[in-house]
Every structure is written in structure tokens, then in C-alpha cells.
C-alpha positions in Angstrom: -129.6 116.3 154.8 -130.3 114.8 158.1 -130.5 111.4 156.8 -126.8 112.0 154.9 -125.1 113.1 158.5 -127.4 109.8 160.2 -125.7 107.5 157.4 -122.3 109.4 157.5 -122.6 108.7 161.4 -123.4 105.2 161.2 -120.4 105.0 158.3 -118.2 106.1 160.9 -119.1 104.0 163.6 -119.1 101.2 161.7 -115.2 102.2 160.7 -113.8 102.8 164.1 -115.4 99.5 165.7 -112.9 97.7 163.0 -109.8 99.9 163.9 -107.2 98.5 165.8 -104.7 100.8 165.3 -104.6 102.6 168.7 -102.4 105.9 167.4 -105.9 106.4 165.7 -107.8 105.7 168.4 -106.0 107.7 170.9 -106.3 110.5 168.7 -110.5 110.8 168.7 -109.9 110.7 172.2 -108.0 113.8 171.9 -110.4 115.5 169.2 -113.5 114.0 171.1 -111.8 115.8 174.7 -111.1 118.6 172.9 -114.7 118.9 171.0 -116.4 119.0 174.6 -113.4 121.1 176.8 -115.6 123.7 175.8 -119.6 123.1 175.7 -121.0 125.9 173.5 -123.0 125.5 170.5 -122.9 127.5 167.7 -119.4 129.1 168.2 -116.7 128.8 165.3 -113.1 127.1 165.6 -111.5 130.7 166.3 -114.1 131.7 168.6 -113.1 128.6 170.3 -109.6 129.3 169.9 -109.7 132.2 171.6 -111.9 131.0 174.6 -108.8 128.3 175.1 -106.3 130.8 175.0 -108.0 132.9 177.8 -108.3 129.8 179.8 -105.1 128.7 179.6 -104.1 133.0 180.3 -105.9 132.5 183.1 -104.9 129.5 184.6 -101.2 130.6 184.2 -102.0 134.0 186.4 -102.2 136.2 183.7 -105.4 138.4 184.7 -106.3 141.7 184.1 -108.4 143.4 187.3 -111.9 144.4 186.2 -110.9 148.3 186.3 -108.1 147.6 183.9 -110.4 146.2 181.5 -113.0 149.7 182.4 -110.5 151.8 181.4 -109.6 149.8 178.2 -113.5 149.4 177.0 -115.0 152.0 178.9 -115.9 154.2 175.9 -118.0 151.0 174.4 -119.7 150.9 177.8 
């Protein structure tokens, strides 16, 4: 299988060095920035989701004080 995804990557460069459109190019800039925004192996596309959405909570103000979240989880704890 590693030698498919090596051939499938070599494919692909191969492709996008004759592309000259530059919508398309523009956006695997945007999937490629958006790929390593977050640098964690291993999680899925909604796990991913959800770690964007608290960033972007966060970065707006909307926080929660750690005894908030104590009282809401405290029984797991």
C-alpha cells in the first residue's frame, strides 16, 4: 500500500506542476493551511472540527472559568 500512496503522491505532483489555473492553486493553499492549522496526528475531521470551533470560541472571548467547567464535569472527576 505504501508504494500505491508513493505513486499517487508522485501522480499528484506531477499534475499540479502543469496547473496553471490559479483558482486551483489558491485553493491547496487553503486545504494545505488548513491541513497544518492544527498539528495533531491521528485525530478525525470532526475532532478537528471541534478543536477549530473552540479556537475560534476563544479567540472571540467566549471562555468559561475553570470552576465553571468543575462544576459542569465535576462528577466525571
Amino acid at each position: 500500500m505504501k508504494a500505491d500512496l508513493n505513486s499517487e503522491k508522485v501522480s499528484l505532483i506531477q499534475w499540479l506542476a502543469a496547473v496553471n489555473d490559479q483558482d486551483i492553486i489558491d485553493r491547496l493553499i487553503a486545504i494545505r493551511e488548513q491541513d497544518s492549522s492544527v498539528d495533531v496526528k491521528g485525530i478525525s475531521s470532526t475532532e478537528r472540527k471541534s478543536i477549530e470551533k473552540g479556537i475560534a470560541q476563544a479567540q472571540n472571548g467566549r471562555l468559561n472559568p475553570n470552576s465553571k467547567a468543575k462544576e459542569i464535569y465535576g462528577k466525571w472527576l
